[in-house]
Backbone as CSV, one residue per row, in Angstrom:
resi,resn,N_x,N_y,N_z,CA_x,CA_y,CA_z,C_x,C_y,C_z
1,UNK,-20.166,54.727,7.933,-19.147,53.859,7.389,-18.720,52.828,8.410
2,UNK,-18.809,52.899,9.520,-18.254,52.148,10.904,-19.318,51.060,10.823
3,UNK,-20.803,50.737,10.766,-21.190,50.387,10.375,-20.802,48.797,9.496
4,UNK,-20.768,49.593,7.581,-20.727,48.531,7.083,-19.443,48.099,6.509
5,UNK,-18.465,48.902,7.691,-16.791,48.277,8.362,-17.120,46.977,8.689
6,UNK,-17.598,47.512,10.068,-18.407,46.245,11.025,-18.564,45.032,10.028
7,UNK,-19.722,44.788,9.211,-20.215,44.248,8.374,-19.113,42.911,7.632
8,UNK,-18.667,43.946,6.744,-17.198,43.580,6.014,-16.181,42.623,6.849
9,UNK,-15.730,43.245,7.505,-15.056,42.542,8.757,-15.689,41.112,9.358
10,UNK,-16.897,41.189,9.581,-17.537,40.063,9.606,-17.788,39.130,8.798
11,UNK,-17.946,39.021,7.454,-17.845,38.215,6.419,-16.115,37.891,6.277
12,UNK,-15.464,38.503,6.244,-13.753,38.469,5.934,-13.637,37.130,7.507
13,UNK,-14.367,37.566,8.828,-13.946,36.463,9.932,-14.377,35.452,9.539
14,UNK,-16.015,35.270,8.942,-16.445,33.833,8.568,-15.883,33.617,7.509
15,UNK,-15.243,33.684,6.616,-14.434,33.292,5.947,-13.320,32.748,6.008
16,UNK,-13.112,33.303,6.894,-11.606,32.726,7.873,-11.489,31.413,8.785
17,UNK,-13.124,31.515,9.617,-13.579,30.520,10.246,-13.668,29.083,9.333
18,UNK,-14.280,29.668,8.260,-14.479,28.763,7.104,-12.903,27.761,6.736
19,UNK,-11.852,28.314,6.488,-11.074,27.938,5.556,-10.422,27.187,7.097
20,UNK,-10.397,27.708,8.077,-9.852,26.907,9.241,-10.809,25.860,9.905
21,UNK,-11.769,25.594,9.704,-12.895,24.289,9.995,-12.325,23.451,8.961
22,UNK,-12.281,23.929,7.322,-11.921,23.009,6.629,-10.766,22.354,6.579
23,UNK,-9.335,23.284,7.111,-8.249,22.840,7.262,-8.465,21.513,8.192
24,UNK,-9.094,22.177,9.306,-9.080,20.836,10.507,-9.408,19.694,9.712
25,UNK,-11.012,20.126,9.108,-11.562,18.725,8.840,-10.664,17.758,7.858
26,UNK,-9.541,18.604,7.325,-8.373,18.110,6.151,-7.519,16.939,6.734
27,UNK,-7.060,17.496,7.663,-6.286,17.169,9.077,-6.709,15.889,9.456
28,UNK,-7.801,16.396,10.155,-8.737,15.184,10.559,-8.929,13.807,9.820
29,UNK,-9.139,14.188,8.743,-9.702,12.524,7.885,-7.917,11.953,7.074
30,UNK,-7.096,12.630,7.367,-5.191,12.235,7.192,-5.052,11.987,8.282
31,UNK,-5.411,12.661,9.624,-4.786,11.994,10.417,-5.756,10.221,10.448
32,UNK,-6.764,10.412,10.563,-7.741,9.007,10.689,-7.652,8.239,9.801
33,UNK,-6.711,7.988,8.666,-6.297,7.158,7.516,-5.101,6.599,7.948
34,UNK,-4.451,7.626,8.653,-2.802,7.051,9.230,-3.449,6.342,10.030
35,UNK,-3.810,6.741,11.520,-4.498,5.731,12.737,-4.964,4.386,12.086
36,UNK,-5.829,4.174,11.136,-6.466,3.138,10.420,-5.109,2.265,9.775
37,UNK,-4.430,2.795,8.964,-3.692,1.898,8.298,-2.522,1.037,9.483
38,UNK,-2.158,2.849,10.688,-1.444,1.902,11.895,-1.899,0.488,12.587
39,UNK,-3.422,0.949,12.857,-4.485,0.026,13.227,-4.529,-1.611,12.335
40,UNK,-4.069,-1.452,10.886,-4.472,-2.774,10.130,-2.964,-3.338,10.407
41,UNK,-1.872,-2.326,10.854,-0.784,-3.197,10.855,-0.497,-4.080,12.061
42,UNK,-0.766,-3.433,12.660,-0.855,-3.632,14.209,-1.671,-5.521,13.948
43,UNK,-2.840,-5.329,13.999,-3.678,-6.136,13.427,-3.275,-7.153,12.620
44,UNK,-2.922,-7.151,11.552,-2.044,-8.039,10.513,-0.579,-8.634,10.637
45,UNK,-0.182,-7.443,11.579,1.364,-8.240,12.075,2.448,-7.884,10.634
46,UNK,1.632,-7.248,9.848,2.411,-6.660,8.129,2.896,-5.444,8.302
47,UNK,4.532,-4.783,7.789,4.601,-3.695,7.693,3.661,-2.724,6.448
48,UNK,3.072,-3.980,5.752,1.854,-3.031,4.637,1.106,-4.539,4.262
49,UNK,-0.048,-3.968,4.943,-1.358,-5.046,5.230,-2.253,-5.254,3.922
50,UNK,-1.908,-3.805,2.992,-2.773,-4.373,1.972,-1.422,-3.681,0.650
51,UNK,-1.325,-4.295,-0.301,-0.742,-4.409,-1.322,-1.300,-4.558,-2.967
52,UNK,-1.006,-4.019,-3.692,-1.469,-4.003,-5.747,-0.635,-4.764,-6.316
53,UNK,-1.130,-5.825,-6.742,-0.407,-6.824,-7.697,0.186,-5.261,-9.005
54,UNK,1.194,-4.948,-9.327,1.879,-4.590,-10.587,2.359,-5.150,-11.563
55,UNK,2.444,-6.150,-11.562,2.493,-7.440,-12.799,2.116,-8.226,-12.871
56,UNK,1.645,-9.040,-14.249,1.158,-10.698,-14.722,1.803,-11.383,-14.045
57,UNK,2.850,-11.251,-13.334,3.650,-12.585,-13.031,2.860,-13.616,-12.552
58,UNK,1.814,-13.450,-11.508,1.017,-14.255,-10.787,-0.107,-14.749,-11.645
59,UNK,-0.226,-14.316,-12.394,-1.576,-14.748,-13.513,-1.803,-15.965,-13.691
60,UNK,-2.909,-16.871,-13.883,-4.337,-16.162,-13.724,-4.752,-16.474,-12.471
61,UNK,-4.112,-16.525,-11.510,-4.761,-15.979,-9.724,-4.361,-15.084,-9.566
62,UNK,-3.945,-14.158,-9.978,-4.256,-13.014,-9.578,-3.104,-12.072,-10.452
63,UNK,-4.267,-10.756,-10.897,-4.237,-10.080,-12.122,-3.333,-8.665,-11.721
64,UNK,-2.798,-7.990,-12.797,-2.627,-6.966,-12.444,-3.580,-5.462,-12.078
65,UNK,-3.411,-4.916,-11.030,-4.530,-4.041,-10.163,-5.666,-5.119,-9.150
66,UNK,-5.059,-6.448,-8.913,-6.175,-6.444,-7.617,-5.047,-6.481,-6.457
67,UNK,-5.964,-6.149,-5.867,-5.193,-5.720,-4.014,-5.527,-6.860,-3.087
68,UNK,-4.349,-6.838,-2.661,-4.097,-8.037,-2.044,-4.181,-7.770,-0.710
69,UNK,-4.929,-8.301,0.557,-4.601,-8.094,1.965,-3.790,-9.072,2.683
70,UNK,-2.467,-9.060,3.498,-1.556,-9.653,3.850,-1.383,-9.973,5.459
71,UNK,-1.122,-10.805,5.724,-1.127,-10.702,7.355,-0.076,-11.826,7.499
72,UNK,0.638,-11.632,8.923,2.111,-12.631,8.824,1.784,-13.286,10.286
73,UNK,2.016,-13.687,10.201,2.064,-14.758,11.934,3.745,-15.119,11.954
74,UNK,3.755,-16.153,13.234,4.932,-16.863,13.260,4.811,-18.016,12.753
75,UNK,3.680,-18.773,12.243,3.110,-19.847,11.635,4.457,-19.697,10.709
76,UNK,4.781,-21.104,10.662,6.151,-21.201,8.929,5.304,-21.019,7.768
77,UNK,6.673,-20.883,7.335,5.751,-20.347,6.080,5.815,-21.703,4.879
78,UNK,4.707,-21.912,4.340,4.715,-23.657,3.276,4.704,-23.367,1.756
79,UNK,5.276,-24.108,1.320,5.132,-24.586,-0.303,3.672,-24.173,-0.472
80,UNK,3.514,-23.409,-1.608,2.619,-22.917,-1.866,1.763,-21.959,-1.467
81,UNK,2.220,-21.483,-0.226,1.719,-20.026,-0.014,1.766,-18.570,-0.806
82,UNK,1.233,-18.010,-1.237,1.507,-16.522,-1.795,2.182,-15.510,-0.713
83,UNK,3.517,-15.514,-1.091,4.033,-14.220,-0.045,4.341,-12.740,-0.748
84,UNK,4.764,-11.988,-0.094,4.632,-10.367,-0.799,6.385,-10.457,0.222
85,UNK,7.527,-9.843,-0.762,8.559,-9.879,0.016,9.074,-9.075,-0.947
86,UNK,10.458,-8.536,0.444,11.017,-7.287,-0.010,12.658,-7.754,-0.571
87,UNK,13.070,-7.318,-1.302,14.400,-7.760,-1.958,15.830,-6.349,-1.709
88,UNK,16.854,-6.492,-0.903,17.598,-5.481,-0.670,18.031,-4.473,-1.933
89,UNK,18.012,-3.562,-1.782,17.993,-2.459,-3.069,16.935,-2.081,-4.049
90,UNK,15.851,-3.320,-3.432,14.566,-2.604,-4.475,13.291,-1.957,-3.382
91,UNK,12.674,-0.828,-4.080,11.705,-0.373,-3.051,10.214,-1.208,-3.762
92,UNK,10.036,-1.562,-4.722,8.954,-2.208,-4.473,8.798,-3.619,-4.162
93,UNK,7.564,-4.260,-3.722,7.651,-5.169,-2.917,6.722,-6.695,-4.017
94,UNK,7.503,-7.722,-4.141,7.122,-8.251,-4.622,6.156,-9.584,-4.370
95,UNK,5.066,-10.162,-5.436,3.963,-10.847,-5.367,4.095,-12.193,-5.984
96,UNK,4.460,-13.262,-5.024,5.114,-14.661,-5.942,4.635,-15.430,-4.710
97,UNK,4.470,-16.705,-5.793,4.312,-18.172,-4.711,5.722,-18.523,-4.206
98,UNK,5.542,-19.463,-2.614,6.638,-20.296,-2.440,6.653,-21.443,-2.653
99,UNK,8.152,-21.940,-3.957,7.940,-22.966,-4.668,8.726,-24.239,-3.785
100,UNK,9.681,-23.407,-2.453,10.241,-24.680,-1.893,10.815,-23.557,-0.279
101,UNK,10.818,-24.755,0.070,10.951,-24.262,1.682,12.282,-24.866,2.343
102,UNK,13.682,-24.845,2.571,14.577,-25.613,3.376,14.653,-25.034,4.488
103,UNK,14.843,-25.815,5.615,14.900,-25.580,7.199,16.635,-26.031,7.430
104,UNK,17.421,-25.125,7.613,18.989,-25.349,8.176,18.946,-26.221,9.990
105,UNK,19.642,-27.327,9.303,19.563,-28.074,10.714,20.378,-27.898,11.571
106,UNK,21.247,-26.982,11.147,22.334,-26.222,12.381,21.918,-24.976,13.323
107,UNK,21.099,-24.269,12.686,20.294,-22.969,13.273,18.465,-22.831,13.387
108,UNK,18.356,-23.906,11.975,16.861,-23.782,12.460,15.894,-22.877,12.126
109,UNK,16.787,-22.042,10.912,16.042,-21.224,9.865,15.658,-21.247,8.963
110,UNK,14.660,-20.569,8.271,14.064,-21.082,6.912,14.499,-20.547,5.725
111,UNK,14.889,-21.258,5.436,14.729,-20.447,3.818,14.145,-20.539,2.559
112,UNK,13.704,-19.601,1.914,12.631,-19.678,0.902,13.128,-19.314,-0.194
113,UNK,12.284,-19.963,-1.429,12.774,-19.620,-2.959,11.322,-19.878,-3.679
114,UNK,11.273,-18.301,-4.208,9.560,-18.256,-4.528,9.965,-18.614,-6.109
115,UNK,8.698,-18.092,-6.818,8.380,-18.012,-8.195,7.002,-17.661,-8.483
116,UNK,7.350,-16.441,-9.913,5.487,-16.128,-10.181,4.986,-17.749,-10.750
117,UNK,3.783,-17.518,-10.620,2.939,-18.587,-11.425,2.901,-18.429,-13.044
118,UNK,3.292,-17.450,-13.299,3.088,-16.932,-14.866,4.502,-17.115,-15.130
119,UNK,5.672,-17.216,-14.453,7.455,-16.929,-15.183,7.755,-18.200,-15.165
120,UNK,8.603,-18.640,-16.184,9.522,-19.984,-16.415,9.823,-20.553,-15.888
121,UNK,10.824,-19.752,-14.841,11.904,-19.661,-13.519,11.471,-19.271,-12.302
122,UNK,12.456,-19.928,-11.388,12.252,-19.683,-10.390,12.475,-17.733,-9.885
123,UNK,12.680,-16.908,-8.793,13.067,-16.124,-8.584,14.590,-15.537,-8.317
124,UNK,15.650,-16.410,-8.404,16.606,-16.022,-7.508,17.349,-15.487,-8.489
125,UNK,17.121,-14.846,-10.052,17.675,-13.328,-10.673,16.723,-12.181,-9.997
126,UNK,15.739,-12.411,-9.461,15.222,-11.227,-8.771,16.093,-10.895,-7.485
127,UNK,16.478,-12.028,-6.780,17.046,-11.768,-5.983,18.293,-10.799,-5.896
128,UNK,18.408,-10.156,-4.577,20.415,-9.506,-4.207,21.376,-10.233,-4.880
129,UNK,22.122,-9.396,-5.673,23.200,-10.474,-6.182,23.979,-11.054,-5.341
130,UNK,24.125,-12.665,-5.587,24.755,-13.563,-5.003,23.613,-13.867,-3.821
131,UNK,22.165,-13.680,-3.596,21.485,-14.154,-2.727,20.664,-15.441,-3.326
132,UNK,20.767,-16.652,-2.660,19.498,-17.936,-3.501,18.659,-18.122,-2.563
133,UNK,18.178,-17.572,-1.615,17.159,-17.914,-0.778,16.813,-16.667,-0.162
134,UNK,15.517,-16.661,0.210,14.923,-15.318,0.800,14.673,-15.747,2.385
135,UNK,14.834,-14.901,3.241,14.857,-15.481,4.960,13.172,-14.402,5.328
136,UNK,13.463,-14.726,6.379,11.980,-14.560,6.919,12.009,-12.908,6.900
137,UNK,12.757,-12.546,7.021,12.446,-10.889,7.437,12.441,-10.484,6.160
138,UNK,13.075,-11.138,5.203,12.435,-10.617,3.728,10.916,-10.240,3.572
139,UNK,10.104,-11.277,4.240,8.691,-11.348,4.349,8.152,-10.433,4.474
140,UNK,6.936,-10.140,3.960,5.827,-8.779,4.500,4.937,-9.334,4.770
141,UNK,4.308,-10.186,4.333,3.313,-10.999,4.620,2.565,-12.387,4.035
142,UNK,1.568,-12.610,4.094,1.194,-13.851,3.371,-0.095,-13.072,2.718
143,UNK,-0.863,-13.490,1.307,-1.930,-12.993,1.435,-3.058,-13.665,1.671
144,UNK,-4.023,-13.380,2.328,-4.992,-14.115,2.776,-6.218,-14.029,2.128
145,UNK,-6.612,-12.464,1.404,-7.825,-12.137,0.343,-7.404,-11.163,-0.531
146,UNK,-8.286,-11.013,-1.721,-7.592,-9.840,-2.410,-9.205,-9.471,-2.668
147,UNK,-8.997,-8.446,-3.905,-9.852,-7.415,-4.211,-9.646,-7.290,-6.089
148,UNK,-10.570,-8.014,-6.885,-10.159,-7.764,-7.845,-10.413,-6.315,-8.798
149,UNK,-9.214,-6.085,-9.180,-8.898,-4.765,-10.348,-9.406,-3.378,-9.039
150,UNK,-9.099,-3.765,-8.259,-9.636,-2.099,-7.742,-8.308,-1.293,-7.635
151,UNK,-6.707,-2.041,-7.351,-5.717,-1.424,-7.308,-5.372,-0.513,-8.765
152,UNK,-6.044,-0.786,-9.635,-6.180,-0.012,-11.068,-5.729,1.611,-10.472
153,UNK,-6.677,2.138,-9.704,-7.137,3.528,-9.310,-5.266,3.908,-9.066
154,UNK,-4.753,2.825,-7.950,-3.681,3.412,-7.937,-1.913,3.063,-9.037
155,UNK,-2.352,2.422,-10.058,-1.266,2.312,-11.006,-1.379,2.964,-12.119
156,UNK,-3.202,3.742,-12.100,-3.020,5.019,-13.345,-2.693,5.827,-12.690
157,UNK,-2.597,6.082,-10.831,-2.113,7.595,-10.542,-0.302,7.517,-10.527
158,UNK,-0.123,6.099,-10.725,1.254,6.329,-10.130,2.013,6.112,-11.791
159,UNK,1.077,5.839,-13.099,1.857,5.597,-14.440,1.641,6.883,-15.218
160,UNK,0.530,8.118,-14.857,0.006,8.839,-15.314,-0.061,9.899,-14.102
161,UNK,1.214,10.827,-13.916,1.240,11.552,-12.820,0.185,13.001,-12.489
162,UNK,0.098,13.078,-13.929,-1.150,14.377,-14.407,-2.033,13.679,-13.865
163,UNK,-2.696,12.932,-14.056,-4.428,12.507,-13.357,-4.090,12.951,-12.034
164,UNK,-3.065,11.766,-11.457,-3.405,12.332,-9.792,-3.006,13.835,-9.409
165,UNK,-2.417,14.526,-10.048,-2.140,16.302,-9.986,-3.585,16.594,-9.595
166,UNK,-4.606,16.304,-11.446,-5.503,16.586,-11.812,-6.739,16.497,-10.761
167,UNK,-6.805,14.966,-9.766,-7.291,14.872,-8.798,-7.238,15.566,-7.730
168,UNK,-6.077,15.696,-7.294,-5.756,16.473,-6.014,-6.248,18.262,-6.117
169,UNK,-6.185,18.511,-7.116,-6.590,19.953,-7.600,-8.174,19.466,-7.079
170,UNK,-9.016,18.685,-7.957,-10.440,19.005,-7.601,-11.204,18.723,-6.859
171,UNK,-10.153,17.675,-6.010,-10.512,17.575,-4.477,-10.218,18.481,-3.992
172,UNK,-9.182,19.643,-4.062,-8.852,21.093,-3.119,-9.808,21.954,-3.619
173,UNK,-9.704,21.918,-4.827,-11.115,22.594,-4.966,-12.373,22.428,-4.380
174,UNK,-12.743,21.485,-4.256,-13.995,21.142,-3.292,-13.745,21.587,-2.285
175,UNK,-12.967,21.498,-2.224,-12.717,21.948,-0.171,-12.663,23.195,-0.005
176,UNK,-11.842,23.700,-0.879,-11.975,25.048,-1.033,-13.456,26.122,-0.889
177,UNK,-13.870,25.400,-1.873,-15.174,26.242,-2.483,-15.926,25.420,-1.602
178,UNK,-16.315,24.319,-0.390,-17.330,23.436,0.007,-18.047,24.995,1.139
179,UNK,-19.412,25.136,1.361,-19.820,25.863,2.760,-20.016,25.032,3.625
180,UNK,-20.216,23.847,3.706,-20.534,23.436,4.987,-19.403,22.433,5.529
């Protein structure tokens, strides 16, 4: 019986070995997605370098689900640039042209007032109440290329919370059940 103890015991360790290689390798490719995305910010000068159009507003340059890549300089920012900017009290980040640019000749700051290409109006009901101009740190970035319809993947996981459940299950499953 000591034997095919022995035995037993040995399959129960590689098994063990198993599920802790895979943990690492889990580890491993999360931690190397963070490094990467730190890496594009760093790089881009954007607190989020790449971005998903979520509405027509911008239509027809650009659709809902393509991904946009963003990068900011100190370059000013001009009439007609596409910026991605953040508005106080909202967490998502919005995708509009700038329709006019004023420079304050007392301080020497800019201020901006976008609009989608697809809306009537200008932006400033999107805006903080009582705000008519957006300042630079509103900014996230400018976009420089996009990616059409691939952001799709992530507005059915984020409109349809079962799929991405559904995903994450059969990716653990793989991992789970993977031998090598």
């Amino acid at each position: 019986m000591g034997w095919i103890g022995d035995q037993i015991d040995s399959i129960k360790s590689i098994q063990f070995r198993q599920v802790i290689t895979q943990a690492v390798t889990l580890g491993m490719i999360v931690t190397s997605a963070l490094i990467i995305w730190k890496g594009l910010m760093c790089i881009t000068g954007s607190e989020s370098p790449v971005v998903v159009v979520l509405s027509g507003s911008m239509e027809p340059g650009f659709k809902r689900g393509d991904i946009l890549f963003l990068r900011m300089t100190e370059d000013p920012i001009r009439t007609g640039e596409i910026v991605v900017f953040n508005i106080d009290g909202r967490e998502i980040p919005i995708v509009h042209r700038v329709i006019k640019v004023h420079e304050r000749q007392d301080t020497g700051e800019v201020d901006i007032l976008t609009k989608g290409d697809n809306n009537f109006g200008d932006d400033r009901a999107l805006y903080a109440h009582g705000q008519l101009w957006l300042q630079r740190q509103h900014i996230m970035g400018r976009a420089v290329g996009f990616l059409p319809y691939v952001g799709w993947v992530t507005i059915i996981m984020t409109e349809k919370p079962i799929i991405k459940y559904i995903l994450i299950g059969a990716l653990g499953l793989l991992v789970i059940t993977s031998k090598d």
